[in-house]
C-alpha positions in Angstrom: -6.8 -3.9 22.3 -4.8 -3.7 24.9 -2.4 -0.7 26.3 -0.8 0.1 29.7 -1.0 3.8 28.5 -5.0 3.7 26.6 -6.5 0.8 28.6 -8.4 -2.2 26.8 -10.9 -2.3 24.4 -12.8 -4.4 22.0 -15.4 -3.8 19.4 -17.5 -5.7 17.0 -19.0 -4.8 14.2 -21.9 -6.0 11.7 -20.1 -7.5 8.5 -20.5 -9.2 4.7 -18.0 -11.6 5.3 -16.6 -13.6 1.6 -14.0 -16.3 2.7 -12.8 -17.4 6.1 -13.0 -15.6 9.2 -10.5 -14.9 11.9 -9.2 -12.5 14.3 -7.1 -9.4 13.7 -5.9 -6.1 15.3 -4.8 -2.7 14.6 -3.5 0.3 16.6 -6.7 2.1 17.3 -5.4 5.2 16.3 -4.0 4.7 13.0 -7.1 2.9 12.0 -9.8 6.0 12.8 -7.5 8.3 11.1 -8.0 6.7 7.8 -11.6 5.3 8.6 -12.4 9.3 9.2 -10.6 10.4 5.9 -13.3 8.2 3.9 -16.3 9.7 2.7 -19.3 7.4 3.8 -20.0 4.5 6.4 -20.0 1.9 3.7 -17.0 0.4 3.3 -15.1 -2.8 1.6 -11.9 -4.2 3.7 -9.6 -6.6 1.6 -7.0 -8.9 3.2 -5.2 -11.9 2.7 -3.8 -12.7 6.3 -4.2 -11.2 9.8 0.0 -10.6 9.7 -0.7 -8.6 6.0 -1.6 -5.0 5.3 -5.2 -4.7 4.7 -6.9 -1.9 2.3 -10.3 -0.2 3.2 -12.1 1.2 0.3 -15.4 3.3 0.1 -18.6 1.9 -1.5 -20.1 3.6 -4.6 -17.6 4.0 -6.6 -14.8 7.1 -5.2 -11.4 5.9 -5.9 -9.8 5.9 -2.6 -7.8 3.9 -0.4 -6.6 3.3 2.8 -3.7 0.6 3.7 -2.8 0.0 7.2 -0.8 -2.6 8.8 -2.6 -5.0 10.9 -0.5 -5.9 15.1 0.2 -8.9 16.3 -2.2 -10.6 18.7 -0.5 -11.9 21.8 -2.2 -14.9 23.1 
């Protein structure tokens, strides 16, 4: 991530990964908020594309979701 206002940042993070892998970004902020809102640490992340909304969903069963758009990577 990179902001002229926040800085620069990038994290990794220990995954299950089913399919292809690949790169992808989101605004920082909008993706806490809805990382916070769910109720555990384990969680399930479904996408198609890194230009296509992706949903996060708890593990063990609560019915909740979180959508949020992905940003385009400038290379």
């Amino acid at each position: 991530m990179e902001s002229p206002d926040l800085g620069s940042a990038k994290e990794s993070m220990a995954a299950e990964i089913q399919g292809e892998s690949g790169d992808i970004a989101f605004n920082v902020k909008y993706l806490m908020d809805g990382l916070k809102a769910l109720p555990n640490n384990d969680i399930q992340m479904q996408l198609n594309a890194s230009t296509q909304p992706v949903i996060f969903t708890p593990l063990g069963g609560l019915k909740m979701t979180y959508l949020v758009m992905p940003v385009q990577i400038r290379q």
